[in-house]
N, C-alpha and C positions, 0 to 999 in steps of 0.2 A: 539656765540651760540654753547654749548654741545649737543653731540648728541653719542646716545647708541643703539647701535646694541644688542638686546636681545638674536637673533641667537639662537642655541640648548641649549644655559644656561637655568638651572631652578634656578638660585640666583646669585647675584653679586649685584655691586658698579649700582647704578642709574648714578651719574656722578663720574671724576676722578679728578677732580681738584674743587678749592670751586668756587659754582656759583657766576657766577661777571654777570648778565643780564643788556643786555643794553638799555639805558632807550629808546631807540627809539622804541623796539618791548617788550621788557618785556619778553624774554625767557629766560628760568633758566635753560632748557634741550630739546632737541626734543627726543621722542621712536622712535623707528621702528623696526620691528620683524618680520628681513629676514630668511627664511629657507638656510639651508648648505646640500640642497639633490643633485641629480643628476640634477635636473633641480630647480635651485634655484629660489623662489619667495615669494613676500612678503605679511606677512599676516596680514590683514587689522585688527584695533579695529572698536570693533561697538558702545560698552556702556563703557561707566566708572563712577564713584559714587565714593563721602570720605564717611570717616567715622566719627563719632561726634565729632570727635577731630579736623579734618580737617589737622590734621599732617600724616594722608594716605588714598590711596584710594586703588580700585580696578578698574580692567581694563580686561575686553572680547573680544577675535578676533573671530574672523567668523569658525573659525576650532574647539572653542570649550577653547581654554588655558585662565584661569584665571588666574590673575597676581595680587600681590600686592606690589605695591609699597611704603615704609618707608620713606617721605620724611626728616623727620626729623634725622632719620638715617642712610640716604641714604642707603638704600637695596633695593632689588626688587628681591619677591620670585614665584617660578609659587604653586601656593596651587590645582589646578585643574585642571584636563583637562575632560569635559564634552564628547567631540567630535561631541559637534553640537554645531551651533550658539546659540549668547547669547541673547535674544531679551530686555531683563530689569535688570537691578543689584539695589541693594540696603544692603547698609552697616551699617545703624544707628542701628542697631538692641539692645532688650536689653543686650545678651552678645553681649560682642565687639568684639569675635571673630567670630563670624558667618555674615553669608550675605546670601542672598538671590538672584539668578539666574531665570530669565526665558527663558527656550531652546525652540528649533524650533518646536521640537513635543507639544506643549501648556504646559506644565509640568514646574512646580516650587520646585525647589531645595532647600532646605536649607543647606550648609557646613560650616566646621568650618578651619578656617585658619591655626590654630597652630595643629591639629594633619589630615587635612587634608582629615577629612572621612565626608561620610555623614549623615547629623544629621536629616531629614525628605525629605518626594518625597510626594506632595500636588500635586495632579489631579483635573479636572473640570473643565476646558477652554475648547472650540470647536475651537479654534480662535489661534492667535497668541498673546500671551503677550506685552503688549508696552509702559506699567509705572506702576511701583510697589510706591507706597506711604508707610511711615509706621510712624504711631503714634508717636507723641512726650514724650511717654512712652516706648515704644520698645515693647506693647503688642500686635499691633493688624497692620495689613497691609491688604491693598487694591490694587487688583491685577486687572489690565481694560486692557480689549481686546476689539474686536468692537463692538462684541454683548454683552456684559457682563460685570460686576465688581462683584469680591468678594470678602467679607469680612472672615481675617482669624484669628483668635486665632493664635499667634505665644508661646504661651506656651504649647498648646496640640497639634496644626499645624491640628487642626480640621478646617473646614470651619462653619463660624455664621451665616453668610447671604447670600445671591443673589440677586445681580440689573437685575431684567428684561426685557426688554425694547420690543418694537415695532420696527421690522425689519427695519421700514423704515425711522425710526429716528437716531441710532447711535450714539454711545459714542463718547465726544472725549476725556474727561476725566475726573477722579474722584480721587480726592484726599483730605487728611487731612489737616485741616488750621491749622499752626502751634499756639502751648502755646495754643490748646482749642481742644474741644471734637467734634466739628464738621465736617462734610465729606461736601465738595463742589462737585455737579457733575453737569458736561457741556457734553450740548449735542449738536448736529452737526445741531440742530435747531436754534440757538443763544438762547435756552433755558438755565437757570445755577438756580439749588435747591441747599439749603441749608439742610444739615439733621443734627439731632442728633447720636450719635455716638452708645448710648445704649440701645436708645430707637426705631432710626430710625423714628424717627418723623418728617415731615419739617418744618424744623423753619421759614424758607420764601423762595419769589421765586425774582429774579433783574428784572427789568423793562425790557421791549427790548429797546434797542437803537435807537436814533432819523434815522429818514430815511434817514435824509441828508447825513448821515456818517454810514449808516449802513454798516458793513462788517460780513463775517460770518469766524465765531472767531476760529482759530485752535490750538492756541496759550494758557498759561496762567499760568502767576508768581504770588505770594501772599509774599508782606512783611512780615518780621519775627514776627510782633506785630499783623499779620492777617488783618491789619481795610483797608490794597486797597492790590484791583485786580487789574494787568493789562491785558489787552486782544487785542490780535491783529489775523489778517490772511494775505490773498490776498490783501493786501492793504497796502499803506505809511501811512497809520492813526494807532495810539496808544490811545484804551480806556481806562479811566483809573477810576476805581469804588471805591467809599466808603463801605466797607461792612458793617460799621458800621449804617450810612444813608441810606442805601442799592439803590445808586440813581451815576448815571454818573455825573462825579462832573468835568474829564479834557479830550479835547481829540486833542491829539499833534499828526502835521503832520510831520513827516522823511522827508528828501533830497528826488529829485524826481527819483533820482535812484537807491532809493530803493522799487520795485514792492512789493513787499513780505516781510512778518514778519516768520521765521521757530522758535525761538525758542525765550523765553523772560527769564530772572531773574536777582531778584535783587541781587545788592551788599552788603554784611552785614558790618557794621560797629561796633566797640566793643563802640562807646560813644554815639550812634544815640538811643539807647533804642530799635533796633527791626523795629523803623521807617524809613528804607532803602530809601534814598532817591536817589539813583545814580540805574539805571535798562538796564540793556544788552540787548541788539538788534540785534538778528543774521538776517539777510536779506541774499535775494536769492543771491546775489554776493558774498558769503562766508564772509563777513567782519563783527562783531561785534563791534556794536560802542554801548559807556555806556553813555548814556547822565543823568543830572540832574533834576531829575521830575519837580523841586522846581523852580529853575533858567533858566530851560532850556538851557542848554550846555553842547557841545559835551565834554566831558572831556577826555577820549581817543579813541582806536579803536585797534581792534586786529586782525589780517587775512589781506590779499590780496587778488585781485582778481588773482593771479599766488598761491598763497597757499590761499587757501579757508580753513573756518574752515566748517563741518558737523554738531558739535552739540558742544555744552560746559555745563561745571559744573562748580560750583565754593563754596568753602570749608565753611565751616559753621563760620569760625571766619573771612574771608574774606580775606584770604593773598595768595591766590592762586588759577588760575582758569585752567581746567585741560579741555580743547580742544583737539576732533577729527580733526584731517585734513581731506579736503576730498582724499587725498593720502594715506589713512590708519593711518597714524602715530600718532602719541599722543606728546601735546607740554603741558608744564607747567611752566606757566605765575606767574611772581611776578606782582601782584598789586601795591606795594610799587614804586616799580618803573618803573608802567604805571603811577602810580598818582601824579610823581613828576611835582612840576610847570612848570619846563622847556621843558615836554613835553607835554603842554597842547595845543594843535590846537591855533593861531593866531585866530580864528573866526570861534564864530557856524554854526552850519548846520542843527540843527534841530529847529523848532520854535513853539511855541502855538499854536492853531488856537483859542483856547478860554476856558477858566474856567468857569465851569456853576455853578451858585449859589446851595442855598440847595432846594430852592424850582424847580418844574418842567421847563422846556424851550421847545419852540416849535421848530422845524427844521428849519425856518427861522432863530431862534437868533440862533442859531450854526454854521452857516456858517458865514466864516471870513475869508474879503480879504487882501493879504499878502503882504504889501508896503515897501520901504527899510526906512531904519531906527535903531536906535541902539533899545537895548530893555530899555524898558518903563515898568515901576511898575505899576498895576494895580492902581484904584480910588475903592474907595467904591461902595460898588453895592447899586442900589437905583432899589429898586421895581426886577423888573425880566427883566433888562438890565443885559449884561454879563460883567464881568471884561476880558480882552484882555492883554493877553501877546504877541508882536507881537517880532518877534527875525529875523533880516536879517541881510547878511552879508556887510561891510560896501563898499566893492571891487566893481567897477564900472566895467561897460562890458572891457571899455579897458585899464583895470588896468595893464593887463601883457604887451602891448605896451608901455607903461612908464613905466612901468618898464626897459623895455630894452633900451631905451632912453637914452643917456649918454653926458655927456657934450660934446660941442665943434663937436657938429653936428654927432655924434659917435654911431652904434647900436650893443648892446652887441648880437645881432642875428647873424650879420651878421661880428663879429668878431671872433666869434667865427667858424660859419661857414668857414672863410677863416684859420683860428689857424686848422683849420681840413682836410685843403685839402692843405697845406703846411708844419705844424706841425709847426712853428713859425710864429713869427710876424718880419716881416720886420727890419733890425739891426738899419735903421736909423729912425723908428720911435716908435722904441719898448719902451723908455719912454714916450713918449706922448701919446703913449695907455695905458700903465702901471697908467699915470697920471689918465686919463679918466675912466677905469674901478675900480680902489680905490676911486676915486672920493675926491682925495685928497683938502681940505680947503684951503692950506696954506695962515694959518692963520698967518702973521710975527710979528704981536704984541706977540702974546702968545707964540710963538716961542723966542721971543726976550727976553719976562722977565723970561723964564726960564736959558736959555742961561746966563743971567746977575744974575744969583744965586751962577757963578761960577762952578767950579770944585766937584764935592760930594765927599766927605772925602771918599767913599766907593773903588772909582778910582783913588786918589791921588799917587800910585803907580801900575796902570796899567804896566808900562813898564816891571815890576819884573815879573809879573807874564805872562803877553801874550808880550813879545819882540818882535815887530816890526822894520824893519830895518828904514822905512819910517818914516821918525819924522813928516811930514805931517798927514799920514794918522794916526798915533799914536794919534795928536792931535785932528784930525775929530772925531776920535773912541772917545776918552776921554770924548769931549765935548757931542759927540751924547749919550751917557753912561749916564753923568753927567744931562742932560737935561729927560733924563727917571727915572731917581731916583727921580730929583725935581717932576716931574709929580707924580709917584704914589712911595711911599713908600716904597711898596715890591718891586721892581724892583732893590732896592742900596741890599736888600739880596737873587739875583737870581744869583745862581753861572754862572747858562748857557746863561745867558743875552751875556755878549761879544759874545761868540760862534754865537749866534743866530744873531744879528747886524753885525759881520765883513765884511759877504757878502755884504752887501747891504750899507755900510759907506765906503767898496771898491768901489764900485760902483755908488755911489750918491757924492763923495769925498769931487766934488765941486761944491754943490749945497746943503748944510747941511739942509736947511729947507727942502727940498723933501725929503730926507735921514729919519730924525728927522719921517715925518708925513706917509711915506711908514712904515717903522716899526711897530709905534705907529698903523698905520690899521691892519697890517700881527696879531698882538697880540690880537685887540680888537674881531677881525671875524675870525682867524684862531687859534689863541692860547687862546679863553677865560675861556675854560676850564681845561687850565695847572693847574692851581693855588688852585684847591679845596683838593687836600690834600699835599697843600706847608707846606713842604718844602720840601716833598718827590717828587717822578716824579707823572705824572699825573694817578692813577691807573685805572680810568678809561677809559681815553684815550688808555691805551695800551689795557685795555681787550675789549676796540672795535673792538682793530687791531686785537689781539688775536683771535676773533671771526671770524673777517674775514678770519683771514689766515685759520685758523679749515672748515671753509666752502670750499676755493678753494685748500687749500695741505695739508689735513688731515695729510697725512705721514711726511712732512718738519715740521709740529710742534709737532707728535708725539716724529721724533728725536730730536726735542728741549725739550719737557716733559724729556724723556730715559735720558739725559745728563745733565737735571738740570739748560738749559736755559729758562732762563725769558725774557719777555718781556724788560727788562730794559737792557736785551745786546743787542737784534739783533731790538728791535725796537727805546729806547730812542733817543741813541746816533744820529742816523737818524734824529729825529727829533728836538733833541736842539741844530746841526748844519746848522737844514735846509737844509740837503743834497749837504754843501758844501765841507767837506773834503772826499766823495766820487765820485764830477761829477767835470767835466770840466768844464773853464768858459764857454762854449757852449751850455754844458748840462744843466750845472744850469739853464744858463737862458732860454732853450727850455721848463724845468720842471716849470719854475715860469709862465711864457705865459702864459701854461695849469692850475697853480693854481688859478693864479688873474682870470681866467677865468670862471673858474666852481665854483661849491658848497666846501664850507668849509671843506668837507670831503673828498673832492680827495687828500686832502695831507695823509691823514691816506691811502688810496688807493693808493698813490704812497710809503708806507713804505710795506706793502705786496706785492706791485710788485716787488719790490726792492729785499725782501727776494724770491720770487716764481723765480726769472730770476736767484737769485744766488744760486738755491736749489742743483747744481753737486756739487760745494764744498763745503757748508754747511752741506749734507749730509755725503759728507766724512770726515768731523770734527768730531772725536771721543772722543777728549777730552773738559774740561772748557778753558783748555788756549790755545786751538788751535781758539776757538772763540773772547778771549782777544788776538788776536794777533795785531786788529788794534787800540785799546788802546791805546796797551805799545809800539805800534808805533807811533804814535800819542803823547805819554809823551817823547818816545825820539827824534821824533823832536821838540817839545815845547823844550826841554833841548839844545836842536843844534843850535837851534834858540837866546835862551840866551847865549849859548857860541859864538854864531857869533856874537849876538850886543857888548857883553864884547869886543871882540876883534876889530869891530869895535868903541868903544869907547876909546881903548887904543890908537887904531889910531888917533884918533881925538883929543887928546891930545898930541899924541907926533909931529904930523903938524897941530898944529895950526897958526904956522910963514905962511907956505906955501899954504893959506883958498881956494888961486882961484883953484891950483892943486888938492886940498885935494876935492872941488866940482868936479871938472871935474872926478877924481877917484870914487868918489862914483855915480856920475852921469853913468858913464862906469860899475861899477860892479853893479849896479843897472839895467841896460841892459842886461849884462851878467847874471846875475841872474833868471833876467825874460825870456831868450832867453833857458836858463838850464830850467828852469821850463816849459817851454815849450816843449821843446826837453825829458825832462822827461815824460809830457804828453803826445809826443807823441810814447814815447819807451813803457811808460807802456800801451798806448791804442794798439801796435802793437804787445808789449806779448799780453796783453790781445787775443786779433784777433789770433796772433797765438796759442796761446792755444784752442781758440774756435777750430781755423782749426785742427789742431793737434787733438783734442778730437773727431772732428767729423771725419775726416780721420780712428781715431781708431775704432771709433763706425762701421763704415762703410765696414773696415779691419774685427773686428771680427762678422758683420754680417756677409757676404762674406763668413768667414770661418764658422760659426757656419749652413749656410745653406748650405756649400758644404756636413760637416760630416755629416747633415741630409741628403742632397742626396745619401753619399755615404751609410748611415746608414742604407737609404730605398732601395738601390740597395741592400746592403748586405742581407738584409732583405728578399726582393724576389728572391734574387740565392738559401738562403736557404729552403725557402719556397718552389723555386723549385726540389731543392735536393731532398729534405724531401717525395714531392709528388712522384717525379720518382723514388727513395729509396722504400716508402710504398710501387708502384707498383710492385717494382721487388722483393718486398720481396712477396709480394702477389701471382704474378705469377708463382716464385719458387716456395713456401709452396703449392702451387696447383701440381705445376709440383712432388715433392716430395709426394704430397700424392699419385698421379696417380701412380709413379714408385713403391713405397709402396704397392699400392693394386695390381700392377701389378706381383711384385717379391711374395707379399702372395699365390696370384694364382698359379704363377709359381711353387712355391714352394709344394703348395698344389696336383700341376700335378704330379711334381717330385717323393711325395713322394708315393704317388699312384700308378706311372708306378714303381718305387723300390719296394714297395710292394706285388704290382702280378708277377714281376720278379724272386721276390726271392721265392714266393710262385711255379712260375712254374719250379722253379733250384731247391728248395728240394724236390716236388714232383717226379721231374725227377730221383734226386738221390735216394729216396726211394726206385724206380720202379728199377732203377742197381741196386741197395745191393742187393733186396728183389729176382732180378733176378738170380744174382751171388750168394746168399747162396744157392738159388735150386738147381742151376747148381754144386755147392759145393758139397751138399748134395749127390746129384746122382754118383758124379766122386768116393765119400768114400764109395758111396754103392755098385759102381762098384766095386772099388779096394778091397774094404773086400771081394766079391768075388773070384776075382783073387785070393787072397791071399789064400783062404779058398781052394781054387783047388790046389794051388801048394803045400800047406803044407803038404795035403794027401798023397805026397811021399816022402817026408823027414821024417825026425828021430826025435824024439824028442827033441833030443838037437838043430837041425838046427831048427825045427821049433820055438824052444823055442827062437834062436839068431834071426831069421829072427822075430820073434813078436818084439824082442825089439827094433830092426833096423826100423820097419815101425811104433812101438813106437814113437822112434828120429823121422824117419822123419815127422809121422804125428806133431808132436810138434813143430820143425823146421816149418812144413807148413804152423802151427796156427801163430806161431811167425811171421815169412814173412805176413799171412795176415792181423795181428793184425797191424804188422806197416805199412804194405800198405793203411790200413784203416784209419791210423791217420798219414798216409801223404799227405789222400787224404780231409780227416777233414781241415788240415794244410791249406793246399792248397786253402780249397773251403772258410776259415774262412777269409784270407788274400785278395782275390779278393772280397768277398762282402765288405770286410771293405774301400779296394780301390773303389769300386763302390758308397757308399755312400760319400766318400771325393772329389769324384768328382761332384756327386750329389750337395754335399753340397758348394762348391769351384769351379763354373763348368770353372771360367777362367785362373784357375794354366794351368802350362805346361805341357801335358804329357808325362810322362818318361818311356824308356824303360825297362820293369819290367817283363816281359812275359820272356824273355830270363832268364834272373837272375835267377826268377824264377824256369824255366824248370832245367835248371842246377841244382839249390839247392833240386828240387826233383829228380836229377836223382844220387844225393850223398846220396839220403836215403838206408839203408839194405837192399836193396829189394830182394837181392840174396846170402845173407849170410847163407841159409841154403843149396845153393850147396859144401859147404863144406864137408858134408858128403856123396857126390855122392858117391863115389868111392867107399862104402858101401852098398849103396841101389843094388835092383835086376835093371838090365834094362829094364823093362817094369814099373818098378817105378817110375827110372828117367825122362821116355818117358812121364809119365802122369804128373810128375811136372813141367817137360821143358813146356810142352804144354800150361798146366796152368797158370803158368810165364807171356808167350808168350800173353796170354787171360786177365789178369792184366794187360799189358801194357797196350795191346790194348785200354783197358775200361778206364784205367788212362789217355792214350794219347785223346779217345774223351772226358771224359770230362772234361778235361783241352783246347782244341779246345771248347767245348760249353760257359766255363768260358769267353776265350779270345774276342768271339762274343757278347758275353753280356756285356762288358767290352765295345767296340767298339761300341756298340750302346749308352750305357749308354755315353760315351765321344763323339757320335755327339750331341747328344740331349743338352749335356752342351754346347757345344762352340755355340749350333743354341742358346741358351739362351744367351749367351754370347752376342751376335750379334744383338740380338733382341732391349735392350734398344737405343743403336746406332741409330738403324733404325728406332726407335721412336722419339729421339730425330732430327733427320734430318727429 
């Protein structure tokens, strides 16, 4: 069985390889439609409907995604997403691309598939939607919820009609008869009208139902020709109506384990004309079984009670029926091969209770008791006696205890039971079990006159081709060979026949008629389905297996898909050796126990296990011929084999003088041979074991290390983690720390530049107040001295007075000169220390240098007394007044150079206390 994950696809492939469904279950594919979000889950279908073609359908999950699936072209595209559940779908529409939806808000959709938009939004339900019907025209659909049905124009998507009803009656459904104009509505009264379609007329109303069998009907299918209903509910009883008679004419009772009817329809047939005679039967146990209205027989069944089906459809030409699981998923079923003979049920399950004629029957003639017996053909009905179809199964209560019953006092119960709590059958009496559970004949006449047919021309030279050293057991093979060809014809053209026989004519040697009649069963119950497309391998046999493997190791056969293996390398060969040139004599026979034991399909269940146990190296098989590797091992030993007989046949030729040696020699490598094959058995079971040990040693090696680098991974992981945290805080804590020094050096800075401010305000105020004092004092000294001057000129001459004005000329201009520079060395001076004062200000943790001395020195190299040059000239009371002078400039220059040096010294504690302050913040 195929199976497809829809997942986030909106289009792809339905399946990936061509459906091969096997005839046991009849699936062609299972859906399911898993989400790929963070919390993955799966999303259920609720409705699905084909379309008139019946080569596709459409398909609703509960979130709202419509889907269409192309069977015929394998595709599957998503056409919508609604985003709410879908309560009804319907696809027959008169275009083919549109369909019809009903969502959860009551609201009916119309969309179109191929461009995907939407083509109408019909309103008017109070209810929930729960079956869309639509004319066999594609013009008009009927839409029933519980209270209501509408009739709607699908060409204007206007509504035509309204069913009204009486609360306390309720629909349970209304629908078109197909090929005619009329509307069927059932109501939850066991009430069912007939109307016309255009007129809404009723054309009539069905009888209620005898009391005997009254059930109230939830159910209801109509053949494609419209003339019966079927109706079922709450009950193992099936009604079955003439619409035409308009009168209950059969009424079949189900298996008693089936409580409940959920869902009825028939099966259409393309030669029946419409008269559907086969009708599906979903019951409460999820299982769908289709019986024959006519014959009454179970013909097949579909679902398990472990997969339950929810609901099904089934396509209008009748080749497919497209089931809900009640696991959400969506299966779609070939008919073809549910309805093959060989899987039709051994014996009914459903039976008549009675056919009622045309005219009326009262509730006594309907009831009918149920005796065993095979089924019986009705008699003509005479008067208003019922015809009786009685259907029971022919198995006695303790039919499965003889069954297990086995010759020679032997119970296959309790063989098997012991096969299960030892895993083999005892060495010394494992053919006499083997005998008892084949239930071997041996028959020795029939054995004899085949035997006496001779050799088959087909085996006439076995030896060429499978060279045996044993001219015995050559001979056993030959004959046993020979004696299956006489028997069936195809058997002298089955290449894989030796293969298949060697085991067991090794093994049966000497006792050819057991040999003979054990194979001959192995073929007829376990191999009877080789043959149906001979001369090829069996294809359906493999895609059994194929299926199974797809069920338990999706991945092992995806990498056989990817690489281009088929079923016919990693399953045939297995099986036309009968899993002899891969097991032991041990294994073999521990594997045959368990097949004589069980059902015919455990040998296909031991070819998947076989492939599922050897999935490590198969999946490391990358190429085709790493897969033929045991093939072409297998043809070069057939080749080594022929070169060993050749060579022993030269032997036997060249001692033939010496016949007792030449036995004893071959009796001896004969031993040796079988003791090497042994010994190679058990070398290769001990590689084998050590490779296991080895592989799992590694396994175990690189978990060990892949969990240690996780540990160390997650260690490295939380050091950094921690880093990271104690990192951010001390990045945190500095950046705090840094703003605070920040605001704190702002401030500082801001004090700074404040106290420099009113400093130097109160040092040029100060110097204002000297100049502005010393020019008065100036002032008054020249008003003096013009005095003086102006008395002593009065007794000189004019020519002295005339020399002595230009003498005091000079010196007055000399005086100017001396005080002009004194002025702008005292500028120099005062210009030099504020500039030092602010570098300190601004710099307060340089070192401070001595500069005051320099200083002084460099002011005391200025001209300051370059106008005693002309002393020697002036009067002496002149030079008395400039000496003096001088002396009064010093003075005023020396304090305020002492006032500089003080402000100087303040300004340089105030810096180093700033200096000092961060320090003592940070401590």
């Amino acid at each position: 069985m195929q199976s497809t994950d829809l997942g986030n696809k909106e289009s792809g492939k339905i399946w990936h390889r061509k459906p091969s469904p096997a005839t046991r279950d009849g699936i062609i594919v299972n859906i399911i439609h898993n989400t790929s979000d963070y919390h993955p889950k799966v999303l259920r279908f609720l409705n699905v409907a084909f379309d008139g073609t019946g080569d596709c359908l459409i398909a609703g999950d509960h979130q709202g995604n419509i889907y269409v699936f192309d069977l015929y072209g394998n595709r599957f595209n998503l056409v919508q997403r609604t985003a709410q559940a879908c309560t009804a779908l319907a696809f027959n529409l008169r275009r083919k691309s549109e369909f019809l939806v009903a969502l959860a808000d009551y609201s009916i959709k119309c969309f179109d598939t191929v461009t995907k938009e939407l083509v109408s939004w019909m309103r008017g339900h109070e209810s929930s939607v729960f079956s869309i019907s639509v004319h066999a025209s594609g013009k008009y659909a009927i839409t029933t919820s519980s209270d209501t049905a509408q009739l709607w124009d699908l060409d204007t998507f206007q509504r035509k009609r309204k069913l009204n009803i009486r609360q306390s009656v309720g629909i349970q459904k209304v629908f078109f008869l197909p090929l005619s104009n009329t509307i069927l509505s059932c109501f939850k009264d066991n009430s069912i009208f007939a109307w016309e379609c255009d007129t809404l007329f009723c054309k009539y109303q069905l009888p209620a139902p005898p009391e005997s069998s009254s059930i109230l009907y939830k159910v209801f299918a109509v053949t494609r020709d419209g003339r019966i209903l079927a109706a079922g509910g709450k009950s193992n009883h099936l009604h079955l109506w003439c619409l035409e008679a308009r009168q209950l004419f059969r009424i079949i009772q189900m298996p008693t384990k089936v409580r409940a009817i959920r869902h009825l329809e028939f099966l259409p047939d393309s030669f029946d004309a419409g008269s559907n005679q086969v009708l599906g039967v979903l019951s409460q146990d999820g299982i769908m079984r289709f019986i024959n209205i006519q014959t009454c027989k179970l013909l097949f069944e579909i679902g398990s009670l472990d997969e339950g089906i929810s609901s099904s459809v089934i396509s209008p030409h009748g080749r497919y029926i497209a089931s809900i699981m009640e696991n959400g998923s969506l299966n779609i079923y070939s008919v073809q091969a549910l309805t093959q003979e060989i899987n039709k049920p051994p014996l009914p399950l459903v039976k008549v209770i009675e056919d009622l004629p045309k005219n009326k029957l009262s509730s006594s003639d309907l009831k009918m008791k149920v005796t065993s017996g095979r089924v019986q053909q009705p008699a003509k009905s005479r008067g208003s006696k019922i015809q009786t179809r009685i259907l029971k199964q022919d198995l006695t209560s303790d039919f499965e205890s003889k069954k297990n019953e086995l010759p020679d006092g032997l119970n296959k119960k309790r063989l098997q039971i012991l096969l299960k709590g030892y895993g083999e059958y005892p060495t010394k009496y494992r053919m006499f079990i083997w005998r008892s559970l084949l239930q071997l004949p041996e028959n020795h006449t029939a054995f004899s006159s085949l035997i006496d047919k001779g050799t088959h021309v087909t085996f006439l030279n076995l030896q060429k081709k499978y060279p045996i050293k044993s001219r015995k057991l050559l001979r056993v093979l030959q004959r046993t060979l020979s004696a299956l060809a006489h028997w069936s014809v195809i058997f002298s053209d089955t290449p894989y026949l030796p293969l298949l026989a060697f085991p067991f004519v090794k093994l049966f040697q000497n006792n050819q008629l057991i040999c003979f009649e054990v194979i001959a069963t192995l073929i007829i119950n376990w191999c009877q389905h080789w043959f149906e497309y001979f001369p090829n391998p069996p294809i359906n046999i493999l895609s059994m297996i194929e299926n199974v493997l797809a069920f338990h190791d999706k991945e092992l056969l995806q990498h056989f898909i990817d690489h281009d293996i088929t079923s016919q390398l990693y399953a045939w060969p297995l099986l036309e050796t009968v899993f002899s040139e891969v097991l032991t004599r041990e294994e073999w026979l521990k594997l045959f126990d368990n097949i004589f034991s069980n059902h015919p399909s455990f040998l296909l269940m031991t070819v998947v296990a076989y492939n599922v146990c050897s999935r490590v190296p198969l999946l490391n098989c990358n190429l085709k011929d790493d897969f033929e590797t045991v093939e072409d091992m297998q043809a070069e030993a057939d080749q080594q084999r022929a070169e060993d007989e050749a060579w022993y046949q030269k032997q036997e030729l060249l001692r033939k003088a010496e016949e007792t040696r030449r036995e004893m020699l071959l009796q001896e490598e004969e031993k040796i041979i079988q003791q090497r094959q042994r010994l190679a058995a058990v070398k290769r079971e001990l590689k084998v074991k050590e490779m296991h040990l080895q592989d799992a040693a590694r396994r175990r090696f690189l978990k060990l290390q892949q969990d240690q680098q996780e540990m160390e991974l997650r260690r490295l992981d939380d050091e950094i983690g921690r880093k990271v945290y104690m990192r951010d805080r001390e990045i945190a804590a500095t950046a705090r720390d840094l703003e605070m020094r920040q605001l704190e050096l702002e401030s500082q800075k801001r004090l700074y530049e404040k106290n420099l401010t009113e400093n130097q305000a109160a040092v040029a105020k100060e110097m204002r107040a000297d100049a502005d004092a010393y020019r008065r004092k100036v002032d008054v000294e020249e008003h003096m001295f013009h005095k003086l001057i102006e008395a002593g000129e009065t007794q000189n001459q004019e020519t002295q007075k005339w020399k002595e004005a230009e003498g005091k000329e000079f010196c007055l201009r000399s005086a100017k000169k001396a005080s002009a520079l004194s002025d702008a060395s005292r500028k120099w001076f005062l210009k030099q220390e504020i500039n030092a004062a602010v570098e300190h200000a601004e710099n307060p943790c340089h070192k401070e240098e001595p500069r005051f001395q320099n200083e002084q020195e460099d002011s005391s190299c200025l001209p300051r007394t370059s106008h005693l040059n002309a002393s020697s000239e002036m009067h002496p009371s002149t030079q008395i007044s400039l000496n003096r002078r001088a002396v009064e400039w010093d003075t005023t220059e020396q304090n305020l150079i002492q006032k500089v040096r003080n402000l100087r010294q303040r300004l340089t504690a105030q810096a180093r206390h700033r200096c000092q302050t961060p320090h003592l913040l940070a401590a």
